[in-house]
C-alpha positions as CSV (number, residue, x, y, z in Angstrom):
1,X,0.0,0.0,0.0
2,X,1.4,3.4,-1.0
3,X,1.1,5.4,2.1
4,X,2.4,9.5,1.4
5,X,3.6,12.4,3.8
6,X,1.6,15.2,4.8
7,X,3.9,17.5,3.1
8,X,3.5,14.9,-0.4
9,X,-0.2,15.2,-0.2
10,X,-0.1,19.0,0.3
11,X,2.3,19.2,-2.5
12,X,-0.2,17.0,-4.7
13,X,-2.7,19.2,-4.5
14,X,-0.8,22.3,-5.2
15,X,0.3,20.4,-8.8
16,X,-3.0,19.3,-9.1
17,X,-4.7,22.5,-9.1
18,X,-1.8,24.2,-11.0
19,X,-2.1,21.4,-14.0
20,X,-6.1,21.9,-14.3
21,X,-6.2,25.4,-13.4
22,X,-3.0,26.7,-15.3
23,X,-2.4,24.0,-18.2
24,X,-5.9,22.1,-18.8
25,X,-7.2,25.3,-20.4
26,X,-5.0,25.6,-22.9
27,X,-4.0,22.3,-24.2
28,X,-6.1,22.1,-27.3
29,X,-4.0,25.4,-28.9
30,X,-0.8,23.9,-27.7
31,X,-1.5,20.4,-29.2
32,X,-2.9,21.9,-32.4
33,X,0.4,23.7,-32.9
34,X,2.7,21.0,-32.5
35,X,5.4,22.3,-30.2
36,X,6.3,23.0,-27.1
37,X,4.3,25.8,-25.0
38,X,7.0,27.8,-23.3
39,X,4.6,29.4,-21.2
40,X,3.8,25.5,-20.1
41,X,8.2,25.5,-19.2
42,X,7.8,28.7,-17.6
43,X,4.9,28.3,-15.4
44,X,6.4,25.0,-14.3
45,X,9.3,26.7,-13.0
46,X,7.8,29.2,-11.6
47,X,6.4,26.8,-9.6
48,X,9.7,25.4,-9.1
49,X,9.3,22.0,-10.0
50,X,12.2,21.4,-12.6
51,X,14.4,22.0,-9.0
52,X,12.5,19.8,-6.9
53,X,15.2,16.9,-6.8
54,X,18.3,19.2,-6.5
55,X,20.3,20.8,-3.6
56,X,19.8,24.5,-2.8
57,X,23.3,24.8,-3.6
58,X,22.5,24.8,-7.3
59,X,19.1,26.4,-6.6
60,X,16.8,23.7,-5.8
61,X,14.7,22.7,-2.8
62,X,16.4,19.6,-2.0
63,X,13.1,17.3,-2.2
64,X,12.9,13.3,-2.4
65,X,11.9,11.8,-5.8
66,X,8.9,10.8,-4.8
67,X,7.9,14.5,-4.7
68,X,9.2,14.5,-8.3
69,X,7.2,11.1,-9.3
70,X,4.1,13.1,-7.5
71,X,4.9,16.1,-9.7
72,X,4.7,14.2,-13.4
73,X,1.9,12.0,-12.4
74,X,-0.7,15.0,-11.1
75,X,1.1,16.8,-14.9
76,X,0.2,13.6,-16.6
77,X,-3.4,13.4,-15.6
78,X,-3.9,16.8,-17.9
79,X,-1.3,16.8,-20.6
80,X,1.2,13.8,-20.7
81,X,2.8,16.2,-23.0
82,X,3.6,18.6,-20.4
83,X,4.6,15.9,-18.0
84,X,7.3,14.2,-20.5
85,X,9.2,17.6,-21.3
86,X,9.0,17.8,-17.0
87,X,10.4,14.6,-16.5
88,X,12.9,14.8,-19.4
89,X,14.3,18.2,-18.1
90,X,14.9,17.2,-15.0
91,X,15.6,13.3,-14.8
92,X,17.7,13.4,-18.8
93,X,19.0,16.8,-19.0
94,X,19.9,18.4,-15.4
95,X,20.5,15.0,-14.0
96,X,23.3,13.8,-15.6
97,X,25.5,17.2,-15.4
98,X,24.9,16.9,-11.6
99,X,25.2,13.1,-10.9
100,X,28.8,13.3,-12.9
101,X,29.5,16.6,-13.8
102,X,32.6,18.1,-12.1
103,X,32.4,21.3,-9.6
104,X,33.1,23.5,-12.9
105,X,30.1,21.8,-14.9
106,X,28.0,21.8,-12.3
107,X,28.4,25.5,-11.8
108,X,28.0,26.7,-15.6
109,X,25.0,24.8,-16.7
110,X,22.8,23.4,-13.3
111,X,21.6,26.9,-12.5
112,X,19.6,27.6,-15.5
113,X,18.4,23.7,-15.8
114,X,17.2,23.9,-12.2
115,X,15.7,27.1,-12.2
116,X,13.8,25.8,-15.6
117,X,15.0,28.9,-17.2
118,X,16.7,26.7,-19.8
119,X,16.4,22.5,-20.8
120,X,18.7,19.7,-21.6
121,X,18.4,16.6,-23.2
122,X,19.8,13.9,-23.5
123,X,21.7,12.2,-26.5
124,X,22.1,8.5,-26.1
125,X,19.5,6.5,-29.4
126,X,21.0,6.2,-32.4
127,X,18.9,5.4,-35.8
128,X,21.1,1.7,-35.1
129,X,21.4,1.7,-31.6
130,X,17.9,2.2,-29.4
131,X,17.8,-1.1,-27.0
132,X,21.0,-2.1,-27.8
133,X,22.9,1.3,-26.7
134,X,25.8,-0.4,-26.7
135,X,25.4,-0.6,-30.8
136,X,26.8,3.6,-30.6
137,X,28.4,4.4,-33.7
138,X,28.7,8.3,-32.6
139,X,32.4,8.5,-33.0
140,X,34.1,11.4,-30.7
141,X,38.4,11.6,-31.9
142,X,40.7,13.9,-29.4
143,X,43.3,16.0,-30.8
144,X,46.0,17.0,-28.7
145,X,47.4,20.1,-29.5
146,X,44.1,21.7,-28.7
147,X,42.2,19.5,-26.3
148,X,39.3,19.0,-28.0
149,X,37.0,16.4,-29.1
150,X,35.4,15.8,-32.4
151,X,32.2,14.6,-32.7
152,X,30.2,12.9,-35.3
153,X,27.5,10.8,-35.7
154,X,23.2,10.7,-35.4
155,X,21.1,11.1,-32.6
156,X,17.4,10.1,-32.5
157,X,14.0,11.0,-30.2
158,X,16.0,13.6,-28.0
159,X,13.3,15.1,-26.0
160,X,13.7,18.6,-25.9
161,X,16.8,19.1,-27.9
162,X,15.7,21.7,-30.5
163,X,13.7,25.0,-28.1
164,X,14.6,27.8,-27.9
165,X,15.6,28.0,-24.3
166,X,17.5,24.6,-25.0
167,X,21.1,25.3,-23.9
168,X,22.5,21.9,-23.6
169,X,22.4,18.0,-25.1
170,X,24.9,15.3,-23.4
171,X,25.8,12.9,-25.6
172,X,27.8,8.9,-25.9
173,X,30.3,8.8,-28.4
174,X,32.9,5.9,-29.2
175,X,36.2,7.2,-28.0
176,X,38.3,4.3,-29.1
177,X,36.5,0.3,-29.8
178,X,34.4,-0.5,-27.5
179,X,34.4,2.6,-25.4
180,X,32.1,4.9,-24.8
181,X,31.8,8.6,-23.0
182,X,29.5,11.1,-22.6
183,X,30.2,14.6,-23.5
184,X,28.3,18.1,-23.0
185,X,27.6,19.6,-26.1
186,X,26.1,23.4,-25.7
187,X,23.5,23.9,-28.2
188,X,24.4,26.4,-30.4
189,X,27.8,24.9,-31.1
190,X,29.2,24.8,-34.6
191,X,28.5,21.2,-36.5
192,X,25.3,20.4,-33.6
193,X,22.4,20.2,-36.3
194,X,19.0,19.8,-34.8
195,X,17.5,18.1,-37.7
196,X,13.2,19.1,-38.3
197,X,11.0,18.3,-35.4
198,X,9.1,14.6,-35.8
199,X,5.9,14.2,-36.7
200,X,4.5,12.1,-33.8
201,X,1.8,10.0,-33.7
202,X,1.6,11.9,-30.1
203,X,3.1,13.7,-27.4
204,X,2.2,17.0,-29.6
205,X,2.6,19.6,-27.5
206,X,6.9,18.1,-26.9
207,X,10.3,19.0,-28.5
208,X,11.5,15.9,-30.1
209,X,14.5,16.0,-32.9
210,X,16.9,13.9,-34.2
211,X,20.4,15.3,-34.3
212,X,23.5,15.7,-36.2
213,X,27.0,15.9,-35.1
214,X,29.0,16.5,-38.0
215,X,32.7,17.8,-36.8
216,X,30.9,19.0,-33.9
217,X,33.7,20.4,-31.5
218,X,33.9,21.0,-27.7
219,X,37.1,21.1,-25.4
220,X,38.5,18.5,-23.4
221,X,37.0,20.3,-20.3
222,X,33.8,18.9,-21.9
223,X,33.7,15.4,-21.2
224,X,31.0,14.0,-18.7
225,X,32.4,11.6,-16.5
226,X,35.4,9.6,-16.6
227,X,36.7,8.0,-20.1
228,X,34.6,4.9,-20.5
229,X,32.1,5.1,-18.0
230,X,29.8,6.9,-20.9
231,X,27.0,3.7,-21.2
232,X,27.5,2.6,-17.7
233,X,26.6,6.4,-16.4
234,X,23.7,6.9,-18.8
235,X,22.3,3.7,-18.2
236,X,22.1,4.3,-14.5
237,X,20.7,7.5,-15.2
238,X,17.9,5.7,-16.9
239,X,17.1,3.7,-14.0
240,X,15.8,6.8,-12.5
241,X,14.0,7.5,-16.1
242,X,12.3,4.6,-15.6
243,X,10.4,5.3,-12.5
244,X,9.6,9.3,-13.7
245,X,7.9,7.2,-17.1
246,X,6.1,4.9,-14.8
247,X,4.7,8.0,-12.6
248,X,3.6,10.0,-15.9
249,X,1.7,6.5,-17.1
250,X,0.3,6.2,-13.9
251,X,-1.4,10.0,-14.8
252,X,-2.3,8.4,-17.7
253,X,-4.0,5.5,-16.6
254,X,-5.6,7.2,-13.5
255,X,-7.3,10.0,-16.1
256,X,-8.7,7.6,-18.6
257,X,-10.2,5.6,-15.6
258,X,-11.6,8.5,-14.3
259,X,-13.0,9.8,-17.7
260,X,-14.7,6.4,-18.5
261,X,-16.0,6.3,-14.6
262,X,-17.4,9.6,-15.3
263,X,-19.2,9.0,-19.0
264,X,-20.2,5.2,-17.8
265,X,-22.4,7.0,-15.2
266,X,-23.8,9.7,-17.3
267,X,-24.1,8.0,-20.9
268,X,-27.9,7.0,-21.1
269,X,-28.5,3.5,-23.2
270,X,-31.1,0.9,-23.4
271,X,-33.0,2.7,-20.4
272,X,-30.3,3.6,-18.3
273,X,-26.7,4.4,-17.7
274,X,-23.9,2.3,-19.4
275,X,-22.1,1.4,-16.3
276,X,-24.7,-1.0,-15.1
277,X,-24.2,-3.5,-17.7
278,X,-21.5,-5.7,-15.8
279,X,-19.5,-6.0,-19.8
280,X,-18.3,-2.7,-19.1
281,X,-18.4,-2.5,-15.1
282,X,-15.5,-5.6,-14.9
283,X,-13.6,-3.7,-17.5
284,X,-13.5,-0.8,-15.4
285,X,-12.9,-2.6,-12.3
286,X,-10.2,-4.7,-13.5
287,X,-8.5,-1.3,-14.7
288,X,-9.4,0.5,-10.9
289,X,-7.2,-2.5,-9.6
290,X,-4.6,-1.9,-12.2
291,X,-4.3,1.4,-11.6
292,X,-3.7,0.9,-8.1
293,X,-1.3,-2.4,-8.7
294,X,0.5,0.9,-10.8
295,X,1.2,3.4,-8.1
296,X,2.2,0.7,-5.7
297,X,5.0,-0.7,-7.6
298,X,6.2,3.0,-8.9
299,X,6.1,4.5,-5.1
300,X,7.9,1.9,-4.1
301,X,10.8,2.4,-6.5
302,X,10.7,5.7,-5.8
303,X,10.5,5.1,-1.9
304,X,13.5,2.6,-2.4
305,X,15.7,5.4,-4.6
306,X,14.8,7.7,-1.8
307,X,16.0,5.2,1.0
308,X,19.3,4.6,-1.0
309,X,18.4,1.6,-1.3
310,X,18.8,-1.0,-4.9
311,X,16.0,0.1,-7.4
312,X,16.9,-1.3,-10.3
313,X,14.5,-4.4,-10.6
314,X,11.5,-2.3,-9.0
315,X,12.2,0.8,-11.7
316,X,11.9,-2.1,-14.3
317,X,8.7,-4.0,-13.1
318,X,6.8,-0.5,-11.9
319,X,8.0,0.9,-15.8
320,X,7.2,-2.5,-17.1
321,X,3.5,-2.9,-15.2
322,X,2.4,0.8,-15.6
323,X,3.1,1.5,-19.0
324,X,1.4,-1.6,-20.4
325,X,-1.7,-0.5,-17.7
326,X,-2.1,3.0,-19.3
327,X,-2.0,1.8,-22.8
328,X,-5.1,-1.0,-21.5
329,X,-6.6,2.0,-19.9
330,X,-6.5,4.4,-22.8
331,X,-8.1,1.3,-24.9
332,X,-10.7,0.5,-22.3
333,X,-11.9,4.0,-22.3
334,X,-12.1,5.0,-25.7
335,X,-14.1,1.3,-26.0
336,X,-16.6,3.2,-23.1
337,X,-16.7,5.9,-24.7
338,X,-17.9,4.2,-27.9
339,X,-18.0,6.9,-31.4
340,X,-17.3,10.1,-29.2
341,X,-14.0,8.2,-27.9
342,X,-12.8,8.3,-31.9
343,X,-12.9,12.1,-31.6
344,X,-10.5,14.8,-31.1
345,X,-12.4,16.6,-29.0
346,X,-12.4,13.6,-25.9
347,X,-9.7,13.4,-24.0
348,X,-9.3,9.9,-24.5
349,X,-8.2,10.3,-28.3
350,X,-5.3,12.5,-27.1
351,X,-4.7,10.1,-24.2
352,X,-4.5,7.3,-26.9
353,X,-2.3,8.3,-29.0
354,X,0.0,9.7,-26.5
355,X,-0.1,5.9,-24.3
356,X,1.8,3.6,-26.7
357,X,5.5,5.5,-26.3
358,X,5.1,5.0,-22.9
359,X,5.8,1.1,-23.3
360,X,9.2,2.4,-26.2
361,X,11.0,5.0,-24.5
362,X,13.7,4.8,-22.0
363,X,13.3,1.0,-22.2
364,X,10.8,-0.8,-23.9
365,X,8.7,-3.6,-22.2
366,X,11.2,-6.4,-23.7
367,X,14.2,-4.4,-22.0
368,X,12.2,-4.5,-19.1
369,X,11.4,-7.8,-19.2
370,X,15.2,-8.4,-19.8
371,X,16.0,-6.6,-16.4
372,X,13.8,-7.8,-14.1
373,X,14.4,-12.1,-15.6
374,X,18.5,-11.4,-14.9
375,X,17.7,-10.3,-11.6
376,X,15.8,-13.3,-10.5
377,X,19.0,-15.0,-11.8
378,X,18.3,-16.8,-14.8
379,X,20.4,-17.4,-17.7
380,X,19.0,-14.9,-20.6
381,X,20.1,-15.2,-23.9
């Protein structure tokens, strides 16, 4: 049983009443255009959630990441959207600057990424190496007598990489066979082409570009971690990914339910309301229980991460579980909400289409699946 703080639930309904209050209202115009609302960036962080995680030192409040998990899901339940560029921003761009960043890195770029004056992203899929990230073909080759590394290769599906308040990407590159780094590359820099924005089947109202390093430079000073430790560092950064996906599914899940709940009772057919026919009642009650098996498992990753404690098998099953929940759920209730469900103008539709990269990105189910069998210790192929 998930059980919260005081201070959690009092935080949850300040998020709440932001998301339907501030960003409900205007999600049809910012879907309809296709990109990303910076008044959504900026009245997140003026609520000061892209800090929530982060010390004060670097201007954050210093919060647990269940607060963060608490943030996405109550942002998810309006505009999932909204709640991927918050849990990108935070968990893919600021995170791995201050998880392995140096004293000097730290100080140039975590102020703005914390304050959510300005986003990062994230550089690690490759058009050849998604699941498999070890497959990186990004090559990065040091010369000497400047100290610099040259980059080049492709980057796919980075999550706000191409705003205009974007103002860094970190990237894996090959830095000899069978090594990989991570480098910050500011955006702006000469040979960093963000390549035309996706057309998604959803999360409209996000920045998502592929990009091109082609001769790309940036110093020595510039290189995120020690040599090597490139796939090792970004994978454990995804870890964390994981559970922040499994929260913004949860939104998902928790809004269709609620939706279908609501028209089930109100939706006259046959002499009454649709919810008393038990077809449709089980469905619904099978997906209540689901949505509740959801928040347990990701509240207890996050509870774990909090604690210090392993996470890496309860990220996987609570990503795993929730993900495959809020596509169900989106199913379920455009099913209960029959020809109006098909529409633009319900919820649902949006919820729909936005539910299936929940089960792709920053691990797909298989990779999950993966995780969770070599950690009960069996031989996987």
């Amino acid at each position: 049983m998930t059980e919260f703080s005081d201070e959690h639930d009092t935080f949850r309904a300040v998020v709440r009443d932001f998301a339907r209050r501030g960003l409900a209202p205007h999600l049809e115009r910012w879907e309809a255009a296709h990109e990303l609302p910076l008044e959504a960036v900026e009245a997140m962080a003026g609520l000061g959630l892209f800090g929530i995680v982060f010390p004060e030192e670097w201007g954050g409040s210093g919060g647990d990441f269940t607060s963060l998990c608490i943030a996405i899901e109550e942002i998810g339940q309006v505009s999932q959207s909204i709640g991927i560029t918050l849990s990108a921003a935070v968990g893919l761009g600021a995170n791995p600057i201050h998880s392995f960043g140096t004293d000097d890195q730290k100080a140039q770029w975590l102020p703005d990424l914390v304050s959510g004056m300005r986003l990062g992203a994230f550089g690690l899929t490759e058009p050849d190496a998604g699941s498999d990230a070890g497959g990186t073909r990004t090559r990065a080759h040091h010369y000497e007598s400047t100290d610099e590394w040259v980059l080049d290769g492709t980057k796919a599906f980075i999550t706000n990489s191409g705003t205009p308040i974007t103002s860094v990407v970190t990237v894996t590159a090959l830095t000899d066979d069978g090594e990989i780094s991570s480098f910050i590359v500011p955006a702006g820099t000469p040979g960093l082409i963000v390549e035309p924005a996706y057309r998604k089947l959803g999360w409209h109202a996000s920045d998502t570009h592929g990009i091109t390093l082609d001769g790309c430079r940036v110093p020595g000073a510039n290189m995120l971690g020690a040599r090597g430790t490139g796939l090792r560092n970004f994978l454990t950064i995804l870890d964390d990914g994981r559970i922040a996906i499994s929260a913004l599914a949860v939104g998902c899940a928790q809004a269709c339910l609620d939706l279908a709940v609501d028209y089930a009772r109100e939706r006259q057919a046959f002499g009454g309301p649709i919810g008393r026919f038990q077809g449709l009642a089980f469905q619904l009650a099978d997906l209540a229980v689901a949505v509740e098996n959801s928040r347990n498992l990701t509240y207890k990753a996050a509870r774990l991460k909090d604690t210090g404690r392993p996470f890496r098998q309860a990220a996987a099953m609570a990503k795993l579980y929730s993900t495959e929940t809020a596509v169900t759920a989106t199913r379920v209730a455009t099913q209960v909400f029959g020809g109006m469900g098909f529409m633009e103008e319900s919820p649902v539709a949006r919820f729909y289409r936005d539910a299936k990269i929940l089960e792709i990105g920053e691990g797909t189910s298989e990779i999950q699946r993966l995780v969770i069998s070599r950690s009960l210790g069996l031989p996987v192929g």
